[in-house]
C-alpha positions as CSV (number, residue, x, y, z in Angstrom):
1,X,0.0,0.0,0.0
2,X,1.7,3.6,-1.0
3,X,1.6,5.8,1.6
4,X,3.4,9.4,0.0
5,X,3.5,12.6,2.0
6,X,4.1,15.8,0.8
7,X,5.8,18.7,2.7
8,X,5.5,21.5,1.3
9,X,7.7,24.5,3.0
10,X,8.3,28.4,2.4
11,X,12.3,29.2,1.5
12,X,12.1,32.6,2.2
13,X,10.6,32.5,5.6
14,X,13.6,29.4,6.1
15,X,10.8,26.6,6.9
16,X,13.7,24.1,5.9
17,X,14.9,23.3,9.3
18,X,11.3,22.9,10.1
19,X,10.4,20.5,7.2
20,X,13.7,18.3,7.8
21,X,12.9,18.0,11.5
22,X,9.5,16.6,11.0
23,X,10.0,14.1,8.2
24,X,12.7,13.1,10.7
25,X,10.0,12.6,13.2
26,X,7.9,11.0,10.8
27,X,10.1,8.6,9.4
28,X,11.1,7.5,12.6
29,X,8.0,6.9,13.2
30,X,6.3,4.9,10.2
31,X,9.8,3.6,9.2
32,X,7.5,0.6,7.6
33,X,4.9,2.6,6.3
34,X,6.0,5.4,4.3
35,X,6.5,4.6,1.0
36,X,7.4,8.4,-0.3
37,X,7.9,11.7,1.6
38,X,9.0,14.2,-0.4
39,X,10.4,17.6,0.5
40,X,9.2,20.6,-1.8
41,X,10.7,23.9,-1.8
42,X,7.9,26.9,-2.4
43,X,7.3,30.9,-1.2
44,X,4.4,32.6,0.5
45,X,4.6,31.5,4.1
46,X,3.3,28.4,2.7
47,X,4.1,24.7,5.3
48,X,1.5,22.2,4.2
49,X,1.7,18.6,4.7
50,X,-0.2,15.9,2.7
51,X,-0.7,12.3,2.5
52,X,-1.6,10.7,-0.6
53,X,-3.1,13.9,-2.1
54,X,-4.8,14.8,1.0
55,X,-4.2,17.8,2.9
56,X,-3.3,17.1,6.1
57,X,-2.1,20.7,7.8
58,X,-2.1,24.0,6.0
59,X,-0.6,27.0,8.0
60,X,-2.3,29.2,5.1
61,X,-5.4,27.9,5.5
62,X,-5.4,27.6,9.4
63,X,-3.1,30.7,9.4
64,X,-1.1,29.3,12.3
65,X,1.9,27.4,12.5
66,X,1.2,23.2,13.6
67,X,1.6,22.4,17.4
68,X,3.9,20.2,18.7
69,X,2.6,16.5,18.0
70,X,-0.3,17.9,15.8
71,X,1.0,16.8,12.4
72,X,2.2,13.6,13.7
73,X,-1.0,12.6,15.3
74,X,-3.0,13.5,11.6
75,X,-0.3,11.0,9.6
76,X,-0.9,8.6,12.5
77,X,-4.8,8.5,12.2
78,X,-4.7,8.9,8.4
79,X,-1.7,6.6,7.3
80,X,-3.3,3.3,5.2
81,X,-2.2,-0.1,6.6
């Protein structure tokens, strides 16, 4: 079963370290099921995360930045087995 997430982060407001950290997380998590996570550079303030096409967090849409253990808990709860 594929399991891809998306992150997409903001280079200009330096969302890198932020990105990197979390797909660290993540990973370490779901080592066994994450097929795909892919990192993708973008502008506007923008840090979205999505799994398999689907939105998981948008800090443009909820105009807020995640907190701590709110990403993770979404994958956990939407991840396919």
């Amino acid at each position: 079963m594929e399991n891809v997430i998306r992150i997409e982060y903001c280079t200009s407001w330096a969302y890198l370290a932020r990105a990197v950290a979390l797909s660290r997380t993540i990973l370490n998590e779901h080592t066994d099921k994450v097929t795909e996570l892919v990192l993708v550079p973008s502008h506007g303030g923008v840090l979205e995360i999505s799994l398999n096409d689907q939105v998981l967090f948008s800090k443009k849409e909820l105009d807020r930045y995640p907190e701590k253990g709110e990403v993770e808990a979404l994958v956990r709860e939407n991840l396919k087995v």
